[in-house]
Steps between C-alpha positions, in 0.01 A plus 500: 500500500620810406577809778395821479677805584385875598699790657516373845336130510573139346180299393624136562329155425317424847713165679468295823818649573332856569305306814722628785543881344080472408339385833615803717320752243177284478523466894438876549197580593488820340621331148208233529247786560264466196650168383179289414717242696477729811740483797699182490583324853828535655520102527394474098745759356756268336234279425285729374790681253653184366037458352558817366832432328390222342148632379746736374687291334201232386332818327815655242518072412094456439471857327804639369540812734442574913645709764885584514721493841598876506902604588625837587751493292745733727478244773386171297261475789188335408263767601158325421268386138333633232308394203191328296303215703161362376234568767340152608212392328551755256646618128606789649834610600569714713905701623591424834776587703617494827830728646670519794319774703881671493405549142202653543435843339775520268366426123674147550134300502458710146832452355446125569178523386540676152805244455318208554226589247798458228 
């Protein structure tokens, strides 16, 4: 799969290997805020990431594209994902993303955004 890059981020192919730098992001509370998922358990974090790496990973294989682990590049930090995801029991697609609430407010959830739509 081919990355992506913008100014300040790296669009990467999403792996099992992003577990451990993932599950802190989708553990905050304020991250998981409007997530249809809602708040995920302390206890269910890992578990609960490594799902949502490989529904990740399950949807670019069934339809060709999905959501992208998202890298500053300064730092090659993985600072959250971004991209296209069917909506269940649906045709329609729909961009999500989630950052790293350090991220917050600084055109990084567009940048992603507008790259991922490539």
């Amino acid at each position: 799969m081919p990355e992506i890059e913008t100014a300040r981020l790296l669009l990467n192919a999403v792996t099992p290997q992003d577990l451990d730098e993932l599950a802190p992001i989708l553990s905050n509370p304020a991250v998981m805020r409007y997530s249809p998922r809602g708040l995920i358990p302390k206890d269910q974090v890992k578990e609960v990431t490594q799902q949502t790496l490989q529904f990740f990973i399950t949807h670019w294989q069934q339809h060709g594209f999905g959501v992208w682990a998202v890298v500053e590049k300064a730092t090659v930090k993985l600072i959250g994902h971004c991209g296209l995801n069917f909506l269940p029991n649906s045709p329609e697609v729909e961009i999500l993303y989630q950052l790293d609430k350090t991220y917050w407010n600084q055109g990084i959830a567009s940048e992603a955004t507008k790259a991922s739509l490539r």
